[in-house]
ChimeraX commands (.cxc) that place a marker at each C-alpha (Angstrom):
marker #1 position 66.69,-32.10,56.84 radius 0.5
marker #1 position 63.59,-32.16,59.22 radius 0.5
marker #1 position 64.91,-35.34,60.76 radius 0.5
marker #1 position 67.70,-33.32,62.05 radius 0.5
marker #1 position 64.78,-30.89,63.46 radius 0.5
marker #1 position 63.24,-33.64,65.67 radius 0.5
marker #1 position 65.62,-33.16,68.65 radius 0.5
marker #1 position 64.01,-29.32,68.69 radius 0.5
marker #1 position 60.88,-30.89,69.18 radius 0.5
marker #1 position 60.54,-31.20,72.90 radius 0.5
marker #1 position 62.58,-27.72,73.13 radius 0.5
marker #1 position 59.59,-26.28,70.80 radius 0.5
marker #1 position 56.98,-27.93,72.16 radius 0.5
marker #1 position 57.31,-28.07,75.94 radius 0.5
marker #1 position 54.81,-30.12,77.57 radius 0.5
marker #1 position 52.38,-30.61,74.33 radius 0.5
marker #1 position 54.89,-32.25,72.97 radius 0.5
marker #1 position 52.67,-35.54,72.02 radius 0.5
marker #1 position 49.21,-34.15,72.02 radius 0.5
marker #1 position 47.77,-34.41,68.64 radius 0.5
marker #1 position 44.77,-33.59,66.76 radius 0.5
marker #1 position 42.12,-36.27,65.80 radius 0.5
marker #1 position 43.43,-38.00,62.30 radius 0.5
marker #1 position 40.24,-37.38,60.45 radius 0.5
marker #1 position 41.25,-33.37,60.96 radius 0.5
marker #1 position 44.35,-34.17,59.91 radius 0.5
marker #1 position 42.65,-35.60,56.54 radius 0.5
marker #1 position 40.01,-33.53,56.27 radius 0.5
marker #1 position 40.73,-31.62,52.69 radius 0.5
marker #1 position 40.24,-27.95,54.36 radius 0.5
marker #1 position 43.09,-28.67,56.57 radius 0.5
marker #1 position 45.25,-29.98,54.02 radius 0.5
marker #1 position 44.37,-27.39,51.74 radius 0.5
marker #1 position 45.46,-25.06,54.47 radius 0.5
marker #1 position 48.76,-26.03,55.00 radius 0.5
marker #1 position 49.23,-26.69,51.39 radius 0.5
marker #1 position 48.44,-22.92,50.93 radius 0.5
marker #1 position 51.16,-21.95,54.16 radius 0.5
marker #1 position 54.03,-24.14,52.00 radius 0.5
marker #1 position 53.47,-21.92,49.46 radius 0.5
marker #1 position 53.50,-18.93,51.11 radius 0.5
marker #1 position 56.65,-19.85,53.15 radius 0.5
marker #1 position 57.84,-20.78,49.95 radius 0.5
marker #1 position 57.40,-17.31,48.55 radius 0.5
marker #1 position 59.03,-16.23,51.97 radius 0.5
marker #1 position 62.51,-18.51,50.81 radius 0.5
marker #1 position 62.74,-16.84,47.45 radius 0.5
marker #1 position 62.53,-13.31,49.05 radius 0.5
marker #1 position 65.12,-14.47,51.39 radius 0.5
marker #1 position 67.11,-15.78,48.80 radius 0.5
marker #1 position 66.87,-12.51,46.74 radius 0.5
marker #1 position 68.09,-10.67,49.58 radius 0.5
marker #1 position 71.16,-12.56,50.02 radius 0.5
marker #1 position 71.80,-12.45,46.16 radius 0.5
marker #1 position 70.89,-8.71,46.04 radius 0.5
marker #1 position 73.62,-8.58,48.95 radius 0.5
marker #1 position 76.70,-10.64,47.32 radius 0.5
marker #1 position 75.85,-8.89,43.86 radius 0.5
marker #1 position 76.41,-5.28,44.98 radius 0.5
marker #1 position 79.37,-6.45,47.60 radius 0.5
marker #1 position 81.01,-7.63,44.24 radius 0.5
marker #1 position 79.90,-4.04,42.53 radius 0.5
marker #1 position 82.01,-2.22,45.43 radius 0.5
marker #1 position 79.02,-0.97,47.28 radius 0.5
marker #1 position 79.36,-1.49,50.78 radius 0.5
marker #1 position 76.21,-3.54,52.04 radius 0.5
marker #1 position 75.37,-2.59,56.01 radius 0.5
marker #1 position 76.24,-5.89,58.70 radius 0.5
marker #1 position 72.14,-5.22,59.16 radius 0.5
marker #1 position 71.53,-6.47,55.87 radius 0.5
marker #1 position 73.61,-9.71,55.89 radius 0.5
marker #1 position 71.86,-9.84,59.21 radius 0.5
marker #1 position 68.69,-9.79,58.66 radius 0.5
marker #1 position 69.37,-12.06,55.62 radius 0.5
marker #1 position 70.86,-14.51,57.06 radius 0.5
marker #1 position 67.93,-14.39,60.13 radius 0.5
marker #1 position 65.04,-14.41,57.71 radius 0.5
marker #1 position 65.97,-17.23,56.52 radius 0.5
marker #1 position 66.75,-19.23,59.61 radius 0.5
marker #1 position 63.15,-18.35,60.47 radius 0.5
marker #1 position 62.03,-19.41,57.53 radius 0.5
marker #1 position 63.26,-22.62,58.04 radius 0.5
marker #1 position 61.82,-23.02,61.02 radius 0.5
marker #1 position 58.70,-21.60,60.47 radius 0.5
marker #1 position 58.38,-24.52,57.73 radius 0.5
marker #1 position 59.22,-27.10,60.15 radius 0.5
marker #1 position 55.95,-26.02,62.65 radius 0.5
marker #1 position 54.08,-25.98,59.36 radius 0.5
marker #1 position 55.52,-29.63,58.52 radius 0.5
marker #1 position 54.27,-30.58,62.24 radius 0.5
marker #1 position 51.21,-28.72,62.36 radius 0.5
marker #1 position 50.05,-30.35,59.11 radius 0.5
marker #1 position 50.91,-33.70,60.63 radius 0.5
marker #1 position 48.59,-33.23,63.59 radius 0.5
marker #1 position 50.57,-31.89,66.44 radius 0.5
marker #1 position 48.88,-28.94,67.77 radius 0.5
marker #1 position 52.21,-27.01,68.95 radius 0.5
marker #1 position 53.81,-27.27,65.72 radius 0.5
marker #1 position 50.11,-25.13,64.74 radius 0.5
marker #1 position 50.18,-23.00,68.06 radius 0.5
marker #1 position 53.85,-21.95,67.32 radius 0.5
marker #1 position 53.10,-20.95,63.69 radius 0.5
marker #1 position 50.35,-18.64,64.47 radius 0.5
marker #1 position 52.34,-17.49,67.59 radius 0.5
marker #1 position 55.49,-16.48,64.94 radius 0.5
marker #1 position 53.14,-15.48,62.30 radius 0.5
marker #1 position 51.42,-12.59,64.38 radius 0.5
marker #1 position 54.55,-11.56,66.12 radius 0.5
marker #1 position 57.31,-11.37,63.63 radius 0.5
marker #1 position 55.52,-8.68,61.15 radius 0.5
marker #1 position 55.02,-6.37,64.32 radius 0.5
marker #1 position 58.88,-6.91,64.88 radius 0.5
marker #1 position 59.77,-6.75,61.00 radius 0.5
marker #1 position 57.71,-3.69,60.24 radius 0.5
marker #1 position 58.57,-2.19,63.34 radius 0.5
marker #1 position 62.37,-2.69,62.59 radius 0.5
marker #1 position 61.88,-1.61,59.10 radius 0.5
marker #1 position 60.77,2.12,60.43 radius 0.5
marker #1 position 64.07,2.53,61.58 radius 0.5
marker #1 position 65.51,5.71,59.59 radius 0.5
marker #1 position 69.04,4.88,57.87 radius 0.5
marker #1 position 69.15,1.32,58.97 radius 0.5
marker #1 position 68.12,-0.50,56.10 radius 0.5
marker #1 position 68.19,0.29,52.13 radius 0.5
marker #1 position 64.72,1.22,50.72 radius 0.5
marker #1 position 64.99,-2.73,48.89 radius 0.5
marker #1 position 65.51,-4.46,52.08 radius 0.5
marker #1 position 62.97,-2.52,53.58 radius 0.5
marker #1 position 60.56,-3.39,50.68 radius 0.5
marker #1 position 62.19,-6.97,51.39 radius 0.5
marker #1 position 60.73,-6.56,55.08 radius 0.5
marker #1 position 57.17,-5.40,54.30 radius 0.5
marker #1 position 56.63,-8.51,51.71 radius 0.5
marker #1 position 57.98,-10.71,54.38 radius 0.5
marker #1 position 55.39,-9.08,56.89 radius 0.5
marker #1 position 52.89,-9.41,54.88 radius 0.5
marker #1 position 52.91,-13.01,53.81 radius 0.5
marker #1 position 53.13,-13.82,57.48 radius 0.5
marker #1 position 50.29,-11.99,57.57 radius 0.5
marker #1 position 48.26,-14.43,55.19 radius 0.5
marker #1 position 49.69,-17.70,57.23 radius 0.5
marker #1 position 47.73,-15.72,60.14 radius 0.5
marker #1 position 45.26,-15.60,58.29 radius 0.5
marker #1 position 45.31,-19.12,57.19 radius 0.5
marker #1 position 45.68,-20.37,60.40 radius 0.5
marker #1 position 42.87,-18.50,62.59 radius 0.5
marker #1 position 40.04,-19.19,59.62 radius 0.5
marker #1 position 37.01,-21.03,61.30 radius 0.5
marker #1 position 37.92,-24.35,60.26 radius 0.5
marker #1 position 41.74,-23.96,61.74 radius 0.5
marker #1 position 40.82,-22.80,65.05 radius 0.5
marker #1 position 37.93,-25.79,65.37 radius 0.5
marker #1 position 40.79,-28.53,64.15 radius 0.5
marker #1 position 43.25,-27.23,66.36 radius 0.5
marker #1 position 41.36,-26.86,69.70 radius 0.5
marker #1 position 43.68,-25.58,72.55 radius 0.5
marker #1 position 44.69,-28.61,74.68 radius 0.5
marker #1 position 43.03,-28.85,78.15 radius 0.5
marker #1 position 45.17,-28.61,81.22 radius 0.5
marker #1 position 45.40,-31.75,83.25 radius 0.5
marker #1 position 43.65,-30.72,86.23 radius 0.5
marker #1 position 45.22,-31.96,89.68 radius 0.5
marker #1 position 43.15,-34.95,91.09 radius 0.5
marker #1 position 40.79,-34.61,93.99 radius 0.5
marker #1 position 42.10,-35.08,97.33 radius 0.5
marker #1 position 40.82,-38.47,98.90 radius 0.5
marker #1 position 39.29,-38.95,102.16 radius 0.5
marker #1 position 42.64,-39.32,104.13 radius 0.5
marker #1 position 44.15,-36.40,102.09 radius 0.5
marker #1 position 46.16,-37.96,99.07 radius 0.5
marker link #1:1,2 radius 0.2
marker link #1:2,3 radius 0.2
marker link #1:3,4 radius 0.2
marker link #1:4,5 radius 0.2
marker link #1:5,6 radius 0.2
marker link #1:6,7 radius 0.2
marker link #1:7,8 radius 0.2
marker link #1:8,9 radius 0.2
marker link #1:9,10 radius 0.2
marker link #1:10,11 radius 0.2
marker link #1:11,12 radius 0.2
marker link #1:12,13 radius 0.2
marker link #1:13,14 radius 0.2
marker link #1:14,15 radius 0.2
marker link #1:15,16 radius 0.2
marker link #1:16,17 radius 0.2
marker link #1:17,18 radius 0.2
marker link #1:18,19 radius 0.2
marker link #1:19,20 radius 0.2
marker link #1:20,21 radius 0.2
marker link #1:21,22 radius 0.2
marker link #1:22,23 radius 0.2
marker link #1:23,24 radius 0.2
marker link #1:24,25 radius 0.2
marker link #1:25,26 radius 0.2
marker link #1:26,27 radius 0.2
marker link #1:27,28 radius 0.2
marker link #1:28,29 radius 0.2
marker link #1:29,30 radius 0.2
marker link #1:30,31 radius 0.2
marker link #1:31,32 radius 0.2
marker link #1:32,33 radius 0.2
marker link #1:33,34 radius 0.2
marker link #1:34,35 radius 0.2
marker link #1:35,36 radius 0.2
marker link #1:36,37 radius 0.2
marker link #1:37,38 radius 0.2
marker link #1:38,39 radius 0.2
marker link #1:39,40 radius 0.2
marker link #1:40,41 radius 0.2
marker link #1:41,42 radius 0.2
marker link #1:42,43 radius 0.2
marker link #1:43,44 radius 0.2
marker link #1:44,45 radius 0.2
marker link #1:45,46 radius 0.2
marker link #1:46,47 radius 0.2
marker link #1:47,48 radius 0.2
marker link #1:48,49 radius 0.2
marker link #1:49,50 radius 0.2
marker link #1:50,51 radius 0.2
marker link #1:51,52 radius 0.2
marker link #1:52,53 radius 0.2
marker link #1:53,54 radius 0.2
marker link #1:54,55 radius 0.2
marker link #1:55,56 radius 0.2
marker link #1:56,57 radius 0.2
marker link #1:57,58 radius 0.2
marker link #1:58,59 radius 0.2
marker link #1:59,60 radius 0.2
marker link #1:60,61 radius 0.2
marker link #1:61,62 radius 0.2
marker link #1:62,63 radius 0.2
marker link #1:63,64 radius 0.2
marker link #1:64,65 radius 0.2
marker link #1:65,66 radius 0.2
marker link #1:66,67 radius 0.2
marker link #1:67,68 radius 0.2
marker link #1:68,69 radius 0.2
marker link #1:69,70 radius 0.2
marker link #1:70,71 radius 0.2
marker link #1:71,72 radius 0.2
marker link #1:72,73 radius 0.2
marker link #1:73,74 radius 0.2
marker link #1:74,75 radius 0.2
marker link #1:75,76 radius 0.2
marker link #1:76,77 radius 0.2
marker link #1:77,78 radius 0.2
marker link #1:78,79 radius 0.2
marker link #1:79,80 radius 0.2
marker link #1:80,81 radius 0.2
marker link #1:81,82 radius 0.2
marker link #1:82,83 radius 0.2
marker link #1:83,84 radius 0.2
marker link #1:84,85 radius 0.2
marker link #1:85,86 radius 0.2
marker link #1:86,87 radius 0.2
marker link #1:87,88 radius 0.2
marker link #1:88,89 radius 0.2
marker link #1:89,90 radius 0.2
marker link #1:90,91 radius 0.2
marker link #1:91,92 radius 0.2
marker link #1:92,93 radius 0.2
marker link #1:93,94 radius 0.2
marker link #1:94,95 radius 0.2
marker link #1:95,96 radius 0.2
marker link #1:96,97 radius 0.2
marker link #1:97,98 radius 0.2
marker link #1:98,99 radius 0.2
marker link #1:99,100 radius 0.2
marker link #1:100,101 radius 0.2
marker link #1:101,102 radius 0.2
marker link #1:102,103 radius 0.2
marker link #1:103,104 radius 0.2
marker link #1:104,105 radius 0.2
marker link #1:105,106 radius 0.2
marker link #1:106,107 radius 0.2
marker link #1:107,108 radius 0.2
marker link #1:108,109 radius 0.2
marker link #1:109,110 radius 0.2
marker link #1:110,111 radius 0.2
marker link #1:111,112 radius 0.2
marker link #1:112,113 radius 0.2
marker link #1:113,114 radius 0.2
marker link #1:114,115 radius 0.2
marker link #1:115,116 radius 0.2
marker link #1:116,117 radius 0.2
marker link #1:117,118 radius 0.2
marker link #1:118,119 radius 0.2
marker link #1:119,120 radius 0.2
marker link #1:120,121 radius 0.2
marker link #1:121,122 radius 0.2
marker link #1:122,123 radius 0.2
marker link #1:123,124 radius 0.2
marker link #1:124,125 radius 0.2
marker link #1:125,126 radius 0.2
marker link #1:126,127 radius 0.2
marker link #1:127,128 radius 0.2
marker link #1:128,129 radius 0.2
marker link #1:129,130 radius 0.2
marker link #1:130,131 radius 0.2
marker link #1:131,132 radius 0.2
marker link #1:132,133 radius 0.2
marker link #1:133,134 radius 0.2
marker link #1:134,135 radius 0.2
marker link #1:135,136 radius 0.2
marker link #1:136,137 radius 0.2
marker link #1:137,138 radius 0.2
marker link #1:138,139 radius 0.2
marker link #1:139,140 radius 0.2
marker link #1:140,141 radius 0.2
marker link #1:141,142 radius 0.2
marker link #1:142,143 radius 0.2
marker link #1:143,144 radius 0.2
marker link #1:144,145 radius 0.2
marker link #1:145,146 radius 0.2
marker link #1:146,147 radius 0.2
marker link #1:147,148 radius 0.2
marker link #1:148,149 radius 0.2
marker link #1:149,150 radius 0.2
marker link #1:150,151 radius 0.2
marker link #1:151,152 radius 0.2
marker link #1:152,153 radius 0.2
marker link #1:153,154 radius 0.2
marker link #1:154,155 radius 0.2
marker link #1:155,156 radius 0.2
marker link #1:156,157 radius 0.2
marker link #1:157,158 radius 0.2
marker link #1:158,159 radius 0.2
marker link #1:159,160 radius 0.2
marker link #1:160,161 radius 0.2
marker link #1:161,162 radius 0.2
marker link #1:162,163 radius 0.2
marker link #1:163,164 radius 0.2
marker link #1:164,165 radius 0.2
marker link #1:165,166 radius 0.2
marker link #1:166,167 radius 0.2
marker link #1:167,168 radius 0.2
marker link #1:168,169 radius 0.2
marker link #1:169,170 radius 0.2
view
């Protein structure tokens, strides 16, 4: 499936596209350990996205009429699952913008969710539940990924600075 992904890479990474950490951070056990522990959240984060759709088809088929916000935000959570695995998969393999756009989604999307999720009427109190785990596990991948050791193995790339000017001006 991820092989399919790798055409999003440029789109996702812009200009860092190649830059890398150094393989022994790669290696090193706390970073592994790290990622290992963001798999399992995001895991967690399929399963609630997979209850939501089967909450969803299960009371369609009961007659109750389940709001287009719902199937929605089913359907969206997990898309962004999905691809919130993928940075993980590339973050984990070295490439600092597959770890920049991680914690980038992971602090953004529960401020979105949990803002959505005050909205009176325009979810169910299950899928608003649904909402706050969600937040909350993105929460820990935050968390995961701005610990000491993260931040020092991921170092933000420096910009190429512009050459000097020579003596005639190039």
């Amino acid at each position: 499936m991820f092989e399919l992904l790798r055409p999003l890479d440029k789109f996702a990474a812009g200009k860092q596209v190649s830059v890398r950490i150094d393989p022994d951070l790669v290696d090193h056990p706390r970073t592994r350990r790290s990622f290992r522990g963001i798999r399992w959240i995001l895991a967690a984060e399929v399963l609630i996205g997979v209850a939501a759709v089967v909450i969803s088809v299960v009371l369609t088929l009961q007659g109750v009429t389940v709001p287009w916000a719902v199937w929605f935000r089913s359907v969206v959570v997990l898309g962004i699952t999905a691809t919130l695995y993928y940075f993980a998969t590339r973050g984990a393999e070295g490439y600092y913008w597959g770890y920049s756009r991680l914690r980038l989604f992971s602090r953004i999307f529960p401020i979105v969710t949990l803002v959505i999720a005050t909205i009176p009427g325009l979810y169910p109190l299950w899928m608003t539940i649904e909402q706050i785990l969600f937040s909350l596990l993105l929460i820990g991948i935050g968390d995961i990924l701005t610990t000491d050791h993260m931040r020092a193995a991921f170092p933000r790339p420096s910009r190429s600075v512009p050459a000097e000017p020579t003596e005639d001006g190039r």
